[in-house]
LUMNU-737712 format. One record per residue: residue in one letter; x, y, z of N, C-alpha, C, O in turn; residue number from 0. Coordinates in pm, whole numbers. Layout:
+------+--------+--------+--------+--------+--------+--------+--------+--------+--------+--------+--------+--------+-----+
| rest |     nx |     ny |     nz |    cax |    cay |    caz |     cx |     cy |     cz |     ox |     oy |     oz |  nr |
+------+--------+--------+--------+--------+--------+--------+--------+--------+--------+--------+--------+--------+-----+
|    A |      X |      Y |      Z |      X |      Y |      Z |      X |      Y |      Z |      X |      Y |      Z | NUM |
...
+------+--------+--------+--------+--------+--------+--------+--------+--------+--------+--------+--------+--------+-----+
END
This chain:
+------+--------+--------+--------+--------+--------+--------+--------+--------+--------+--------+--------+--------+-----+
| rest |     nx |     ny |     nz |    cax |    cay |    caz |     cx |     cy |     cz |     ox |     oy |     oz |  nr |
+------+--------+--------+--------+--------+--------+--------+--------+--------+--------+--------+--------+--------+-----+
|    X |    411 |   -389 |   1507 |    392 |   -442 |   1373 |    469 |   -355 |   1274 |    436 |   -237 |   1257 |   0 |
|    X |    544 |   -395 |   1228 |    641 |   -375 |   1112 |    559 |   -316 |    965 |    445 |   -358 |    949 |   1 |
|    X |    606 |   -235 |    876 |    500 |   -222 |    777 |    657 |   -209 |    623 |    745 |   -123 |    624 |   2 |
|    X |    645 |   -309 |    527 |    726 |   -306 |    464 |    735 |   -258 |    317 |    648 |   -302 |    242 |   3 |
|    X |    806 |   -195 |    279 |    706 |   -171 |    100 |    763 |   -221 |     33 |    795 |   -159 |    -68 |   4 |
|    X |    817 |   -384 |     51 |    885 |   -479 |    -54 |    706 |   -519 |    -81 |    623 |   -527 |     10 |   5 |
|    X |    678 |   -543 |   -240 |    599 |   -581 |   -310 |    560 |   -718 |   -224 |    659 |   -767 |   -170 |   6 |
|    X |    416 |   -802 |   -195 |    414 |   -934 |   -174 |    466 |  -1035 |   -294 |    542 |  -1011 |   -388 |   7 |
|    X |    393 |  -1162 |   -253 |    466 |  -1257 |   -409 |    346 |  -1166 |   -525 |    374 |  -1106 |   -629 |   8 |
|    X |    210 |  -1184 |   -459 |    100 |  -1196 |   -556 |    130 |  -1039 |   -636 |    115 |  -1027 |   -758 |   9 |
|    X |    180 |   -908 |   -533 |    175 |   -796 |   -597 |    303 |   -813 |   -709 |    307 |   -762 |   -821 |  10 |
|    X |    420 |   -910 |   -639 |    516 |   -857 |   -738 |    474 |   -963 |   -863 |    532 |   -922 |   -963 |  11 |
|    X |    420 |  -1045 |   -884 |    343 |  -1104 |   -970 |    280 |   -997 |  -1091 |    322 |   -969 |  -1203 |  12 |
|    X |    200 |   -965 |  -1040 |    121 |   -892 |  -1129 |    219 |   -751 |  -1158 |    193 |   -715 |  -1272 |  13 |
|    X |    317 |   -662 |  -1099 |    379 |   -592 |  -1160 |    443 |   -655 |  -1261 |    430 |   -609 |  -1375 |  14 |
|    X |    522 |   -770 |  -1241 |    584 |   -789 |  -1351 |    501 |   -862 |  -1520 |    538 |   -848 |  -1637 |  15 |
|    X |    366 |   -950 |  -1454 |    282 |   -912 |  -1567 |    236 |   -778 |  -1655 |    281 |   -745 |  -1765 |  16 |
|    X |    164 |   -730 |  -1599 |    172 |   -569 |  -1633 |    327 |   -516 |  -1676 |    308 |   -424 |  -1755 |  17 |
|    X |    404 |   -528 |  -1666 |    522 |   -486 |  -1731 |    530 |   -568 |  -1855 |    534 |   -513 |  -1965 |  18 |
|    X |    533 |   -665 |  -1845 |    527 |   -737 |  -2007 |    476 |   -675 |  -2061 |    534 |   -594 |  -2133 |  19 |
|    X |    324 |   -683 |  -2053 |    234 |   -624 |  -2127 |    264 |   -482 |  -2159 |    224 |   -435 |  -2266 |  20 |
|    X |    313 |   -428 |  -2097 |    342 |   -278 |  -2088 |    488 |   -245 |  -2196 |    511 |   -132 |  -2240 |  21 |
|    X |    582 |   -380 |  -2227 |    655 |   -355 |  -2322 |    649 |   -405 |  -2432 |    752 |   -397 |  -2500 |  22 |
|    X |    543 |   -466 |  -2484 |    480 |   -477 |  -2614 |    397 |   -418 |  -2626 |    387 |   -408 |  -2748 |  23 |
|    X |    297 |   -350 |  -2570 |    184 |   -266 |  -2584 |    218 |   -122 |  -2663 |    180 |    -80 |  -2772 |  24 |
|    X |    326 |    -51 |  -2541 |    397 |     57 |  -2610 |    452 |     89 |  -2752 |    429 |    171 |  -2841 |  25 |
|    X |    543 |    -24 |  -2726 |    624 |    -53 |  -2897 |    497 |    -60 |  -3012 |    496 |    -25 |  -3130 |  26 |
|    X |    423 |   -103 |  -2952 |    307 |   -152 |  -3063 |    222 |    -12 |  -3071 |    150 |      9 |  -3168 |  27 |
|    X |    233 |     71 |  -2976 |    115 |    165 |  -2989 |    224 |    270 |  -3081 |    187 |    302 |  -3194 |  28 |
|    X |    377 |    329 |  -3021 |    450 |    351 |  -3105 |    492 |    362 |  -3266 |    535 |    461 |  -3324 |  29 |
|    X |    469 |    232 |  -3318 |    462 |    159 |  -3426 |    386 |    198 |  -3554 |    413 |    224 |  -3671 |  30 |
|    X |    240 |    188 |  -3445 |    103 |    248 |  -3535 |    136 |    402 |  -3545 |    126 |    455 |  -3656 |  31 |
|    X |    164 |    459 |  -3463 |    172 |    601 |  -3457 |    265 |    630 |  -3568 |    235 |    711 |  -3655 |  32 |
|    X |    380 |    564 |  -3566 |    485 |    651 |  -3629 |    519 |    612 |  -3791 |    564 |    667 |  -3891 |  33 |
|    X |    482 |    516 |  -3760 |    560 |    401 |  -3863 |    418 |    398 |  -3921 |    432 |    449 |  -4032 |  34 |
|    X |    296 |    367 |  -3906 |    182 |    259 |  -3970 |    196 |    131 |  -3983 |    135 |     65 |  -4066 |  35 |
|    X |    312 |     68 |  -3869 |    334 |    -62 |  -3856 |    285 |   -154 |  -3745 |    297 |   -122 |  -3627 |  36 |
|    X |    224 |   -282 |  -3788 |    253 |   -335 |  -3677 |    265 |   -508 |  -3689 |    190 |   -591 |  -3741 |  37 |
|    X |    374 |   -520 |  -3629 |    451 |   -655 |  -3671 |    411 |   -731 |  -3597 |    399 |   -730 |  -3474 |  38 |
|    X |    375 |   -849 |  -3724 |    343 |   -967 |  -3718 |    366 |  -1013 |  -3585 |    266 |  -1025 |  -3515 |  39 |
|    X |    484 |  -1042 |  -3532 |    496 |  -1142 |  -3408 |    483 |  -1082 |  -3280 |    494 |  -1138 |  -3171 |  40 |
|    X |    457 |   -947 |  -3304 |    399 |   -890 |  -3178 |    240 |   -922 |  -3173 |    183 |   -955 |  -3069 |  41 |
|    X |    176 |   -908 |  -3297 |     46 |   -952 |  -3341 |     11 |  -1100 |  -3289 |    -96 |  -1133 |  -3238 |  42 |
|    X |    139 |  -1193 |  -3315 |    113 |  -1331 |  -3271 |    104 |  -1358 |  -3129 |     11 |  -1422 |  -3079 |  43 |
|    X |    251 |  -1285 |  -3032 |    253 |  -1303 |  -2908 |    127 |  -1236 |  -2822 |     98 |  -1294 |  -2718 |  44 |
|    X |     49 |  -1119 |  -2857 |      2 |  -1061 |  -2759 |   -158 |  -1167 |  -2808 |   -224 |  -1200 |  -2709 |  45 |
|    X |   -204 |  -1206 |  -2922 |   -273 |  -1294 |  -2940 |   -289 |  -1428 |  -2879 |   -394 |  -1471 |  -2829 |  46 |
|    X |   -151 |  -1503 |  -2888 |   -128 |  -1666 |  -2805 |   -150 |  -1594 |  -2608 |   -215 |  -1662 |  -2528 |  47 |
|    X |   -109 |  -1508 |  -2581 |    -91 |  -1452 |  -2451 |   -232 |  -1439 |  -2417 |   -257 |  -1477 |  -2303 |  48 |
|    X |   -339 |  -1393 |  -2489 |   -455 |  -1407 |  -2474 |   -563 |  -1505 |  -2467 |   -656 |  -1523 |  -2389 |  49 |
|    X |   -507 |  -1584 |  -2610 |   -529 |  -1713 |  -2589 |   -469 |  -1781 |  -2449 |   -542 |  -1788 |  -2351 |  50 |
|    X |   -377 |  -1816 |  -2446 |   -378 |  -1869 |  -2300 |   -353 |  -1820 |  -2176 |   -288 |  -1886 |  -2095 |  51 |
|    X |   -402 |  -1699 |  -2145 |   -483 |  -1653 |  -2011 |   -639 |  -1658 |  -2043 |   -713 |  -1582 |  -1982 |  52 |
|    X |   -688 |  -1743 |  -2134 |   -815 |  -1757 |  -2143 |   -857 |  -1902 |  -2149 |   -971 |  -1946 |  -2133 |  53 |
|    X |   -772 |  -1952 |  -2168 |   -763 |  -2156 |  -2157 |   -718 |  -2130 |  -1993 |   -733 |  -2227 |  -1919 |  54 |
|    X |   -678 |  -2036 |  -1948 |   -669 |  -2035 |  -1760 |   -793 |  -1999 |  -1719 |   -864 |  -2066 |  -1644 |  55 |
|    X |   -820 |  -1895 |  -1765 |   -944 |  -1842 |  -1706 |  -1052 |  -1916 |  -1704 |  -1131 |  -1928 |  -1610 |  56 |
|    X |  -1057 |  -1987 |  -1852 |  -1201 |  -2077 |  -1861 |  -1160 |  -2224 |  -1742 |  -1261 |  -2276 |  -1696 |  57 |
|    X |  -1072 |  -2265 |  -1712 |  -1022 |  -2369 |  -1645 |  -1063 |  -2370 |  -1495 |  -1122 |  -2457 |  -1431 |  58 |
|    X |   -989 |  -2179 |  -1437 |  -1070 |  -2139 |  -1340 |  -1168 |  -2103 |  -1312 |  -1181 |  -2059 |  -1197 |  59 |
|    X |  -1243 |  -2105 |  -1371 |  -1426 |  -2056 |  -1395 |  -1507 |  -2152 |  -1419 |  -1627 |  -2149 |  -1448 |  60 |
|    X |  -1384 |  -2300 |  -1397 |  -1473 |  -2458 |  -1350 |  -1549 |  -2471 |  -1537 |  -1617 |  -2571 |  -1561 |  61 |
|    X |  -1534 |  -2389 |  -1627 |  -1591 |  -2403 |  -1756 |  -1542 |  -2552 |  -1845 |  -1609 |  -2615 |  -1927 |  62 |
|    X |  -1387 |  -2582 |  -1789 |  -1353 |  -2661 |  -1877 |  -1246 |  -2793 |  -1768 |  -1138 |  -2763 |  -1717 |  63 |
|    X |  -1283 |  -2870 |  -1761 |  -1215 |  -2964 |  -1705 |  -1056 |  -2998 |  -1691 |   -991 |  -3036 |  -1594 |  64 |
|    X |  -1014 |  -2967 |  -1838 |   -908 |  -3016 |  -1859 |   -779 |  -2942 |  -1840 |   -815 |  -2841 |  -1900 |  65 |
|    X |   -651 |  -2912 |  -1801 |   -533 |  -2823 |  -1739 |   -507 |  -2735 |  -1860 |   -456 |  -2800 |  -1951 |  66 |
|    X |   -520 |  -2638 |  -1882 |   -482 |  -2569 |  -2021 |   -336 |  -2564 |  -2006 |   -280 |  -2517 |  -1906 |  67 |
|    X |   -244 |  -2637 |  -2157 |   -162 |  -2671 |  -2223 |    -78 |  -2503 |  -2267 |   -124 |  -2400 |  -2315 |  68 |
|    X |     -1 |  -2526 |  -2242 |     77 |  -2410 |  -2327 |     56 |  -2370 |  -2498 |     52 |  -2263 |  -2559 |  69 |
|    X |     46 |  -2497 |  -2533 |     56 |  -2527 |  -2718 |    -10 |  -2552 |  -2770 |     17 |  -2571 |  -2889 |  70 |
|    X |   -155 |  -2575 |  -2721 |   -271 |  -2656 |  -2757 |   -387 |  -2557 |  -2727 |   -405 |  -2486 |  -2628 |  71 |
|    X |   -461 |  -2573 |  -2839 |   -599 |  -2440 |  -2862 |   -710 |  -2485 |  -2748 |   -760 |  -2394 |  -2683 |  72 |
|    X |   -758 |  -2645 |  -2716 |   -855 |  -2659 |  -2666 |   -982 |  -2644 |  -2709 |  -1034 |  -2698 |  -2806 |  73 |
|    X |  -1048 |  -2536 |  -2602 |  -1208 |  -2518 |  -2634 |  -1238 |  -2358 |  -2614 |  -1345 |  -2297 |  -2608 |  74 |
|    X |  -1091 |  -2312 |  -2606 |  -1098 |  -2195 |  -2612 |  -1039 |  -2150 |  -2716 |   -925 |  -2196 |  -2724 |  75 |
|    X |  -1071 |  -2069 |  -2815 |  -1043 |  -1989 |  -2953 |  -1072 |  -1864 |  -2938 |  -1175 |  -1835 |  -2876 |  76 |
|    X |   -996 |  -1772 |  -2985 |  -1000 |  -1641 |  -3037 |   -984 |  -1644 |  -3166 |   -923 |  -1724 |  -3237 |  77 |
|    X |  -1057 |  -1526 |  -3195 |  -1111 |  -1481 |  -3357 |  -1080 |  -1374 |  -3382 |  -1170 |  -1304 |  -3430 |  78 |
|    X |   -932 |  -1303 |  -3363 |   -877 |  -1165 |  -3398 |   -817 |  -1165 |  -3533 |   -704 |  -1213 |  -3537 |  79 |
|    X |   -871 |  -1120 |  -3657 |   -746 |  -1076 |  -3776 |   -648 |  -1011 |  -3779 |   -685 |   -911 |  -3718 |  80 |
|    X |   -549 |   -995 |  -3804 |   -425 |   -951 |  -3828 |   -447 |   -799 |  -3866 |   -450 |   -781 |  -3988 |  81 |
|    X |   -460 |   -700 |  -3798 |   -464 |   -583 |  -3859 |   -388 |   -487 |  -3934 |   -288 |   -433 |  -3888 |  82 |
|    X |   -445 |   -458 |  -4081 |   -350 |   -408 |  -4146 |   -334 |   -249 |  -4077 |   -428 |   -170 |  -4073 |  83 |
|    X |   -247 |   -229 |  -4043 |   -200 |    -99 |  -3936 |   -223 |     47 |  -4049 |   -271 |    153 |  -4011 |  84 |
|    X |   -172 |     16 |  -4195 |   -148 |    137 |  -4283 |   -329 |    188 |  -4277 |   -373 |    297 |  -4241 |  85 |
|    X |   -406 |     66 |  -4324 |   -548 |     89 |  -4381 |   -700 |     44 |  -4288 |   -818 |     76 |  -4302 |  86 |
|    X |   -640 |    -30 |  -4208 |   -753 |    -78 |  -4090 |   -737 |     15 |  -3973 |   -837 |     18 |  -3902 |  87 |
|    X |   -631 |     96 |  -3930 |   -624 |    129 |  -3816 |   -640 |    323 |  -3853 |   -633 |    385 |  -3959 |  88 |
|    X |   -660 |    363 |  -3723 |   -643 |    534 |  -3728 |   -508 |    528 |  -3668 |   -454 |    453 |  -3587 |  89 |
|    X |   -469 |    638 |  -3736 |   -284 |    659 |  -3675 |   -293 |    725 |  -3538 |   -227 |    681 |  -3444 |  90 |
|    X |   -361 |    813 |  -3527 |   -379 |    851 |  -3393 |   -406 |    821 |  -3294 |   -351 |    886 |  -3205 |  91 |
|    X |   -504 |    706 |  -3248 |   -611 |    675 |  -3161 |   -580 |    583 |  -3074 |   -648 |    580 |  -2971 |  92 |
|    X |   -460 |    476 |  -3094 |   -395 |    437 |  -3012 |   -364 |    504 |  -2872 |   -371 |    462 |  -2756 |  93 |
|    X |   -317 |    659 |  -2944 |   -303 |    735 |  -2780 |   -411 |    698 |  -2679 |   -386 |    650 |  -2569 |  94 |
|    X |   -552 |    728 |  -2732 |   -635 |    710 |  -2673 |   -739 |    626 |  -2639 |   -846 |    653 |  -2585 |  95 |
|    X |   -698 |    530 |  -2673 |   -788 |    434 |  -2675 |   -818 |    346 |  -2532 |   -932 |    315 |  -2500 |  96 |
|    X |   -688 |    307 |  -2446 |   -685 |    321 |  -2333 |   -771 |    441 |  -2268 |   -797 |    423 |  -2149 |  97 |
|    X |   -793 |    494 |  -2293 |   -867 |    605 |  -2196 |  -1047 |    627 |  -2239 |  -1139 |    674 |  -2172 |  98 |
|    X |  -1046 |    582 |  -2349 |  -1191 |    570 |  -2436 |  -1247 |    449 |  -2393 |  -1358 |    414 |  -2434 |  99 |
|    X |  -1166 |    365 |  -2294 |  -1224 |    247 |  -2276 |  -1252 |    249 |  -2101 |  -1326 |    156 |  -2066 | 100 |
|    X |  -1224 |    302 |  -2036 |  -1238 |    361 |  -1907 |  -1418 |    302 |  -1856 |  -1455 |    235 |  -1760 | 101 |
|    X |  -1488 |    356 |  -1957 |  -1639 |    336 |  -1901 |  -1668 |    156 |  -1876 |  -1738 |     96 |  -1794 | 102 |
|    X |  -1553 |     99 |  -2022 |  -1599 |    -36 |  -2021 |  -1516 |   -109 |  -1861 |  -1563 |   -209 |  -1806 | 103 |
|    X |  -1404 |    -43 |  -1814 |  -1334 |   -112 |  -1704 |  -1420 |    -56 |  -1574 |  -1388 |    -92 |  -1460 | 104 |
|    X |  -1521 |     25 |  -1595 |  -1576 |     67 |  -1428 |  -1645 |    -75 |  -1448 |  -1621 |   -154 |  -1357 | 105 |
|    X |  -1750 |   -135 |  -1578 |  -1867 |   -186 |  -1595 |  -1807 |   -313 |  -1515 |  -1821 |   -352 |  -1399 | 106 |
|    X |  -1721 |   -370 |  -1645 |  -1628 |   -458 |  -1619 |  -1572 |   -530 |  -1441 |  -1592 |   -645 |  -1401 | 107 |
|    X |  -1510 |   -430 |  -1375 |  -1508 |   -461 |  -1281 |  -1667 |   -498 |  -1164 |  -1658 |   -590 |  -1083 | 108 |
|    X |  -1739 |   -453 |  -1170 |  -1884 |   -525 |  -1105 |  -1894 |   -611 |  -1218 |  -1954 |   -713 |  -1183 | 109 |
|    X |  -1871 |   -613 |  -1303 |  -1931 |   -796 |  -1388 |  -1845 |   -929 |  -1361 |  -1888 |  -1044 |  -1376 | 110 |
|    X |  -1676 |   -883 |  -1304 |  -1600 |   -964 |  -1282 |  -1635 |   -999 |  -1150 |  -1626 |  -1117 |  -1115 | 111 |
|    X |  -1678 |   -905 |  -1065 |  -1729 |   -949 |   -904 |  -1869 |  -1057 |   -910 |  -1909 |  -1137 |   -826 | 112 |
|    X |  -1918 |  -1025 |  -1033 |  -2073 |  -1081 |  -1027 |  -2004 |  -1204 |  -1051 |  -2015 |  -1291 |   -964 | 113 |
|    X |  -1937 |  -1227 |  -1152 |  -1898 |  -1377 |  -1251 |  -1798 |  -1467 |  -1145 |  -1781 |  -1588 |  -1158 | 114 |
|    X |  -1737 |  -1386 |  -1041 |  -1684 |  -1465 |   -926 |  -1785 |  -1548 |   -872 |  -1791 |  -1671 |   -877 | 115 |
|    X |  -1867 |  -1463 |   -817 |  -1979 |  -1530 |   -732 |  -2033 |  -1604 |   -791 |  -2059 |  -1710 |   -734 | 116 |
|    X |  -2089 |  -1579 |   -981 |  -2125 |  -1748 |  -1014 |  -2062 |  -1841 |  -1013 |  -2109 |  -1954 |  -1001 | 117 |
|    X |  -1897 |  -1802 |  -1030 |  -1827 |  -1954 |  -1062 |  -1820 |  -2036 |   -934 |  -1793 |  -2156 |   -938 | 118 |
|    X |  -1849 |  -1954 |   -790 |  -1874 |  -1971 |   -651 |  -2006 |  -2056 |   -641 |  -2008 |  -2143 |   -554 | 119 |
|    X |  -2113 |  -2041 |   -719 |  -2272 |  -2065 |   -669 |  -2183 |  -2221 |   -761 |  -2146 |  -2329 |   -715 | 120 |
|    X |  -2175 |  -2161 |   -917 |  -2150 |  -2282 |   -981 |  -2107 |  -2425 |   -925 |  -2162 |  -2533 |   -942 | 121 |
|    X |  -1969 |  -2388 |   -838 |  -1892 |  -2479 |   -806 |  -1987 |  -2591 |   -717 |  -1991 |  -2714 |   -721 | 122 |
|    X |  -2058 |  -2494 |   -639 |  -2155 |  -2573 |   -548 |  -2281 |  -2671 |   -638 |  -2304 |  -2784 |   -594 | 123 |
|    X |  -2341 |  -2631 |   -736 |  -2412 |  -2702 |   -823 |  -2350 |  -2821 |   -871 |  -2412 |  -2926 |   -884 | 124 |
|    X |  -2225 |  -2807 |   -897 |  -2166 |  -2868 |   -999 |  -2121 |  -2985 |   -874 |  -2112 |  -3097 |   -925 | 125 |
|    X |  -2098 |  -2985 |   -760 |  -2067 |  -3070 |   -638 |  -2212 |  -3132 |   -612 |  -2213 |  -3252 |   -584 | 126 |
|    X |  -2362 |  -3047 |   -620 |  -2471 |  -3140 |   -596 |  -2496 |  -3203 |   -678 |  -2503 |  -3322 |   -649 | 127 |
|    X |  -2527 |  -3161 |   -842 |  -2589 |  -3188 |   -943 |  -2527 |  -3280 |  -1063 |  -2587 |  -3355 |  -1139 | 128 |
|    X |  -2371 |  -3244 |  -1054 |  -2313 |  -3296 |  -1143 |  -2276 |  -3176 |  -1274 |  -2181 |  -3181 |  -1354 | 129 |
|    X |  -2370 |  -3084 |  -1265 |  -2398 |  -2975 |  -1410 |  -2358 |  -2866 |  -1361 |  -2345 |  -2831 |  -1244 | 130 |
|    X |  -2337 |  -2806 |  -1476 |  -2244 |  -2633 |  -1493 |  -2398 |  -2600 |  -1504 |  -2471 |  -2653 |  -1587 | 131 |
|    X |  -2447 |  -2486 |  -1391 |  -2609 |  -2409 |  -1469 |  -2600 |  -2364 |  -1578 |  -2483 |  -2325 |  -1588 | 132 |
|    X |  -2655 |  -2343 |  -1673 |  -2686 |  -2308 |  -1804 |  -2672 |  -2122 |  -1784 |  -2638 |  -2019 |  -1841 | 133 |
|    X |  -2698 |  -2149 |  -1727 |  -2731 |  -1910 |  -1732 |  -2621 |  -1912 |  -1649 |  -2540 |  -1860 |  -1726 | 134 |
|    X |  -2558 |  -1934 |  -1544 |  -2409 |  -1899 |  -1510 |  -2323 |  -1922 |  -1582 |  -2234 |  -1841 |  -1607 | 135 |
|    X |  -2334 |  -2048 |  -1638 |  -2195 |  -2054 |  -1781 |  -2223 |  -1931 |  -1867 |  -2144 |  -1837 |  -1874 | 136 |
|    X |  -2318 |  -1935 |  -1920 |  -2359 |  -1798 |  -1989 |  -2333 |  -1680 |  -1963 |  -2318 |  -1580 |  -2032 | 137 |
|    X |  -2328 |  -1706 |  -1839 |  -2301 |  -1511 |  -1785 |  -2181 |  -1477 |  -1818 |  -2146 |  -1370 |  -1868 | 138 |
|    X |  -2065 |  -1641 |  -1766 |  -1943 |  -1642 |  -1725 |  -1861 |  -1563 |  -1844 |  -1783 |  -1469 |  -1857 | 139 |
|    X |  -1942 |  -1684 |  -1938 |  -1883 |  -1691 |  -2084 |  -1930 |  -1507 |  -2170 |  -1839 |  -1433 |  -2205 | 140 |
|    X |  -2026 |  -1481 |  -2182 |  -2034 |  -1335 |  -2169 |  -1919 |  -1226 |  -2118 |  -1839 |  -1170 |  -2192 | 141 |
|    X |  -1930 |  -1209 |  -1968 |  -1830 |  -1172 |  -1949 |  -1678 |  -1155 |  -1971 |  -1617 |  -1049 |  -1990 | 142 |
|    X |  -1641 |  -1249 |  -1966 |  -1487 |  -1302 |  -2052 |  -1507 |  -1220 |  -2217 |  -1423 |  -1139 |  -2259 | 143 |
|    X |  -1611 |  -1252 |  -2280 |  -1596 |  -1231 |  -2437 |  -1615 |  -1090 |  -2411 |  -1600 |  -1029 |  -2517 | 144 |
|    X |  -1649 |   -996 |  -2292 |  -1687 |   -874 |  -2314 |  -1567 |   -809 |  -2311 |  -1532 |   -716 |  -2383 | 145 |
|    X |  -1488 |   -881 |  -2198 |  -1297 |   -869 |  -2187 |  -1235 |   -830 |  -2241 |  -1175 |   -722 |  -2246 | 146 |
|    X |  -1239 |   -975 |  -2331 |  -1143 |   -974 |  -2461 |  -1210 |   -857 |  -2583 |  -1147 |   -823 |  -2683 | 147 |
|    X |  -1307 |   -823 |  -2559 |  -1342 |   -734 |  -2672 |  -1283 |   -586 |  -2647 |  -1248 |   -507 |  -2735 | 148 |
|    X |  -1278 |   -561 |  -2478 |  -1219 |   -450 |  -2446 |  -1061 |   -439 |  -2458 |  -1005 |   -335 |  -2491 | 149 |
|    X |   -987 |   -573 |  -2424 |   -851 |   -596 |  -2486 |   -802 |   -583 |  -2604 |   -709 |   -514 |  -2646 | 150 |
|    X |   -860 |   -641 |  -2645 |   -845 |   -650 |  -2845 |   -867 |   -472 |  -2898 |   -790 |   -431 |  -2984 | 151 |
|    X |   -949 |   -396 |  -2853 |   -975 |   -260 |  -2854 |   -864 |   -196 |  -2796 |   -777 |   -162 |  -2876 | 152 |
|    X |   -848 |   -174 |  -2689 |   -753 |   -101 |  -2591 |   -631 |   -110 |  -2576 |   -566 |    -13 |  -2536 | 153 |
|    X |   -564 |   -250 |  -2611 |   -438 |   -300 |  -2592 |   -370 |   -358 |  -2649 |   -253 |   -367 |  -2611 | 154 |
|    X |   -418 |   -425 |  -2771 |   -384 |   -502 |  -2856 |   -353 |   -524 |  -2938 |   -279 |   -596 |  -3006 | 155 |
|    X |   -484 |   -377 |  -2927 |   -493 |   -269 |  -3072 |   -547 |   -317 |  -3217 |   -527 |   -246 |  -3315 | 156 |
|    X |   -597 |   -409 |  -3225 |   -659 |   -470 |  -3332 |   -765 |   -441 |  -3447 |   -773 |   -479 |  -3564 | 157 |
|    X |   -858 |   -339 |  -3351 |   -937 |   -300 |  -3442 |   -973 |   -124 |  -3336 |   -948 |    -95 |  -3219 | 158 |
|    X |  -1019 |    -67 |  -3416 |  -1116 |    122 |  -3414 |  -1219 |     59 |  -3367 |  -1262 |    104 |  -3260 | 159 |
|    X |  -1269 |    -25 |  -3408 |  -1418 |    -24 |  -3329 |  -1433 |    -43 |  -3234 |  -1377 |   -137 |  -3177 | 160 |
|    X |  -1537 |     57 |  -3160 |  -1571 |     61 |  -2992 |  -1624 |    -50 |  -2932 |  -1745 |    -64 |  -2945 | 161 |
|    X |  -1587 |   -100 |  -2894 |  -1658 |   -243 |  -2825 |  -1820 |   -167 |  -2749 |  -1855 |    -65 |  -2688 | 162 |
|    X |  -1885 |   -312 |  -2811 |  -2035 |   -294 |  -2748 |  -2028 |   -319 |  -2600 |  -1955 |   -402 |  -2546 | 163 |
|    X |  -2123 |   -228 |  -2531 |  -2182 |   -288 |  -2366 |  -2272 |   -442 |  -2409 |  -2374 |   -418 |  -2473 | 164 |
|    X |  -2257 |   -537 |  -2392 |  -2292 |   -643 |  -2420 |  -2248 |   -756 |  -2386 |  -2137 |   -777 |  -2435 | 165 |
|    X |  -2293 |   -853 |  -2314 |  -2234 |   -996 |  -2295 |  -2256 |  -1115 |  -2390 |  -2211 |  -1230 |  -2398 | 166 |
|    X |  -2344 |  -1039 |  -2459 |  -2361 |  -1139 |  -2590 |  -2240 |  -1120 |  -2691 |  -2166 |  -1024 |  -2671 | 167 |
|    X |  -2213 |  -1206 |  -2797 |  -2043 |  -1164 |  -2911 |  -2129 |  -1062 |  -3025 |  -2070 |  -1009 |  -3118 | 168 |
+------+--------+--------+--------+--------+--------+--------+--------+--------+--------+--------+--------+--------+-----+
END
């Protein structure tokens, strides 16, 4: 058996996601640091990018029926303001904010394993019953918003405030 260290599809997938992200993130963390800037259409792209890996996510999590659209909001919305970088943000904290968020990605990861297994139990309900359970959508939907609260914090850079441990908004 042969052992190769060309990336698979799925790994080289996600490197090159993570690299996107990784060259607007920088510039943007950069920005705040140096400048007290942070421009608009980086503000827009890493926003729509969120928005729709979340019209995917809710799609795959059996939440929403319909194929999420590139251009079209749906039933999924985000609620991020435009942060003024000079007066809303700390100049510093960008460095760290990735790393201040560490406790929320241990949590995070067992809530994403849990929210698998509902969209798993779900799928099966939803094949006997016809219905999404009420407390698994809930969990699902929790989870996700706990996400994006750690994104919008950590990466996005949108706001100083520490995201709550909470699945409620």
């Amino acid at each position: 058996m042969e052992s190769s260290s060309q990336p698979t599809g799925g790994e080289h997938g996600s490197m090159i996601a993570v690299g996107a992200g990784g060259l607007v993130f920088f510039p943007t963390l950069l920005l705040i640091v140096f400048r007290q800037k942070y421009p608009r259409w980086w503000f827009d792209w890493n926003f729509e990018l969120l928005n729709f890996s979340n019209r995917v996510g809710v799609y795959l999590a059996l939440m929403d029926d319909r194929y999420p659209p590139t251009d079209e909001r749906q039933s999924v919305t985000l609620d991020f303001s435009y942060p003024d970088a000079k007066q809303g943000l700390n100049r510093w904290l960008p460095l760290v904010k990735w790393l201040l968020a560490i406790p929320h990605y241990i949590v995070l990861v067992f809530l994403w394993i849990a929210a698998v297994v509902s969209v798993i139990i779900a799928w099966f309900a939803i094949l006997f019953t016809g219905r999404y359970p009420r407390g698994l959508f809930d969990f699902v939907l929790g989870v996700a918003r706990w996400g994006n609260r750690v994104i919008a914090y950590a990466f996005i850079l949108v706001t100083d405030e520490y995201p709550p441990f909470r699945l409620s908004p």
